[in-house]
N, C-alpha and C positions, 0 to 999 in steps of 0.2 A: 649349401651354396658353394661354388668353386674360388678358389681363391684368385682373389683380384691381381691382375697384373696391373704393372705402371703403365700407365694409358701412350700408345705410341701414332695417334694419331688423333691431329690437329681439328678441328673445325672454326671456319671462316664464320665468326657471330653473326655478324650485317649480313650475311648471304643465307645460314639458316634462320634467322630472325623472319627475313622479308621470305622463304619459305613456307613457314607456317602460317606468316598472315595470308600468303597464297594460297595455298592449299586450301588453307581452313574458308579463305572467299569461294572457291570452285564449289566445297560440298554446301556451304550456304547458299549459293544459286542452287544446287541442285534438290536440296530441301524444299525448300520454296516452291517448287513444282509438284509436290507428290499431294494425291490427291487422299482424303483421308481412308479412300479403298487403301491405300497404296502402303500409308502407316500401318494399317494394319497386314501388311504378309510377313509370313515368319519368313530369317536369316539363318545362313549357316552356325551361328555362333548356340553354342550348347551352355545351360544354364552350368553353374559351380559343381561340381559332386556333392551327390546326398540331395540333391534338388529333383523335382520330377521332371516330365518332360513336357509340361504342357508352359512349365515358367521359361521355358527357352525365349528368347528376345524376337520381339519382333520390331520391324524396322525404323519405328516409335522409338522402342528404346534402342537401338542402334544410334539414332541421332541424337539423342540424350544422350547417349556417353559420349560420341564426337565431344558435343560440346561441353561434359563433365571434365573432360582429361584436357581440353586447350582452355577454360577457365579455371583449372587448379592452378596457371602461373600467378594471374591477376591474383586469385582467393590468395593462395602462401605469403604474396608480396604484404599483401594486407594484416600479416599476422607478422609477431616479434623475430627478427633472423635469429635462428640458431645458436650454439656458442661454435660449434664445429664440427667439419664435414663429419657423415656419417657414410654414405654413398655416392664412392666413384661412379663413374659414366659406366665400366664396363659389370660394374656391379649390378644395375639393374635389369636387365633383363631373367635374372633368374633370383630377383627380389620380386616377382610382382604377380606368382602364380599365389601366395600365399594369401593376397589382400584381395581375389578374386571374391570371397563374399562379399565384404562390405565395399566394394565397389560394384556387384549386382544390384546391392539396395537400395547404393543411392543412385543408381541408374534409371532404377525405376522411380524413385521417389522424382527425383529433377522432371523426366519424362512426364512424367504426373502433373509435374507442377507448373505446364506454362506451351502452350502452343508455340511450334518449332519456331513459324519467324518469329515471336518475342523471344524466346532463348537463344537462338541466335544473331538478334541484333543486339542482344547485352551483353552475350557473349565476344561480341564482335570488337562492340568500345572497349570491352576491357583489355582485351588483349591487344590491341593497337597503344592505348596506351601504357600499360605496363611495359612493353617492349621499346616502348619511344623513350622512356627514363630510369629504366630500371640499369644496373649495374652488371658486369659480367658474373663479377665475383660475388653477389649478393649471397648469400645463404636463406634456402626455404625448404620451411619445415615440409616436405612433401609425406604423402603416403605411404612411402617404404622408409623413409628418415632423410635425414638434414642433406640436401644438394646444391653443389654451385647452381646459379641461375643459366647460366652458360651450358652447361651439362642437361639441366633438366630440359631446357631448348628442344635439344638437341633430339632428347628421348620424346619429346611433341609429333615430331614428324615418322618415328615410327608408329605412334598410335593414329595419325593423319593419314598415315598410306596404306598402313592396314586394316582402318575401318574404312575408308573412302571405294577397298577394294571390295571389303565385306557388303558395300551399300550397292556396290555395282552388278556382284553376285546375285542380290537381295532384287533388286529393281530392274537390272540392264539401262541403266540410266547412261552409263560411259563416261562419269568423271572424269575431269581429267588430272593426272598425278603430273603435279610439278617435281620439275629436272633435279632441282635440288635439293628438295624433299625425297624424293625418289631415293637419291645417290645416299643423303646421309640415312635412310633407313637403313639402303641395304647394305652399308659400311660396317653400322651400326652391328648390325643381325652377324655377320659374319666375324667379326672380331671377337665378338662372344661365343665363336665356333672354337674359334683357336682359344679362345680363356679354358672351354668346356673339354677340350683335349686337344691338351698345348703337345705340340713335337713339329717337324719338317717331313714327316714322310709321306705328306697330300699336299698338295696342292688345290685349292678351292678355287674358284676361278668365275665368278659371275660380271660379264663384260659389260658395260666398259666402265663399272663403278670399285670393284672390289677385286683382290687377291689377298689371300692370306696361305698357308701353313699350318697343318695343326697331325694330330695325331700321331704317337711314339714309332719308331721305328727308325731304320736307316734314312739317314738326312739327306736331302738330293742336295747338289753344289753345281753341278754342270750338264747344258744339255736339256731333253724332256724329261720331265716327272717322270719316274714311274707306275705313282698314281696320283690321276688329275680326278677332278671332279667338275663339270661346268655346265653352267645354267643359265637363265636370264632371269633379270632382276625381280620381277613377279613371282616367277616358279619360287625363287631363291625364297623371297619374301612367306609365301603360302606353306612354303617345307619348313622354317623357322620358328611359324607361327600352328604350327598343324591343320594347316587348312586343308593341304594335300600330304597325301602319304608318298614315303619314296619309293614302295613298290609303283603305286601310281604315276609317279611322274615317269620313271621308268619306264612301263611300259605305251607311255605316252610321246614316249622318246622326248619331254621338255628337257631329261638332263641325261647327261653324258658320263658313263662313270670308266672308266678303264686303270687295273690294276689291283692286287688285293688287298689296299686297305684301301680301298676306294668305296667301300660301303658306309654313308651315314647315317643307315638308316636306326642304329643303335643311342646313334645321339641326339638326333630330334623328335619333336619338336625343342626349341630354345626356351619362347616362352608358352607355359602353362594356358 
């Protein structure tokens, strides 16, 4: 895992809060319509290593895990708070390829266990109100270890915008991604760029949510980069998450790379 930096950017609670109830209302409407042909087509999303390939997910379990990963806030709340932090915010995104089994299983097991609109109208209550009284600073025992409430929030609206993107892939259905779920993924994903090779000689640049910094070499101070990198917030999103390769996006021209350390193709995907 790379070593944590001190967290240098903020998030607004009450604006990611009332994001994730967003978000996670858009994929519940959009649930709700799929017909049970529909559950059944496979998603891009590839089963854990060492797994075959017929256990790959299909869109069933796809909305089982939506709604596994936005009611682990309510579950955690429910269980004893921690004694103390264990993981920072920019810590997990490279905490969370390791718990890729046992969150296959209970992917499937929840999927199993209840037709989409019942799980997600349980899903629903609980995270409205856990959100309505829970505390910033709470501590919950989460799946990768002990997180502020505020934090693990926060880390909701990456898993909300990039399965909501996975389901759009999967169905062509068109979700739609809220503005501020959007912005805090892709802040999110990028900030873990520069954790994962921290320096100033890039410039990262996905408009009009993110810029960061990251990779060793001579530091720019004035002027253009001499190497940029820029994208939009999807592409950024898909290259983070390995959905797409950065040969591919390349020659898709979604991203722009100019200069010689302007290749990232060494450092993604983020997460697993």
């Amino acid at each position: 895992m790379p070593p944590a930096r001190k967290r240098t950017r903020s998030y607004d609670s009450a604006r990611i809060r009332a994001a994730v109830l967003t978000q996670f209302a858009h994929v519940r409407r959009a649930v709700g319509t799929l017909t049970p042909e529909q559950l059944d087509l496979p998603t891009r999303l590839a089963p854990p290593a060492g797994r075959s390939a017929p256990e790959a997910w299909t869109v069933r379990d796809l909305a089982g895990h939506i709604a596994l990963a936005v009611s682990a806030v309510s579950r955690s709340l429910e269980q004893p708070a921690p004694a103390a932090v264990e993981i920072e915010l920019l810590d997990w995104p490279f905490a969370t390829a390791a718990r890729a089994e046992g969150i296959f299983g209970d992917t499937r097991e929840l999927a199993a266990s209840a037709e989409p609109d019942e799980l997600y109208a349980r899903t629903a209550d609980g995270i409205a109100e856990a959100l309505a009284v829970a505390a910033d600073d709470r501590l919950l025992a989460t799946r990768v270890g002990a997180m502020r409430l505020a934090d693990y929030v926060v880390t909701r609206t990456v898993e909300l915008i990039v399965h909501t993107d996975d389901l759009n892939d999967a169905t062509g259905l068109g979700i739609p991604y809220d503005r501020q779920a959007l912005a805090a993924c892709t802040r999110l994903l990028a900030d873990a760029l520069a954790v994962k090779a921290p320096g100033a000689s890039t410039e990262v640049r996905v408009p009009p949510f993110a810029v960061v910094q990251c990779i060793e070499g001579p530091r720019h101070t004035r002027g253009t980069p001499p190497n940029v990198v820029e994208t939009d917030p999807l592409t950024w999103i898909r290259l983070a998450t390995g959905r797409t390769g950065w040969a591919e996006a390349l020659d898709a021209a979604k991203v722009s790379a100019s200069g010689e350390r302007a290749d990232l193709s060494a450092l993604l995907p983020l997460l697993g």
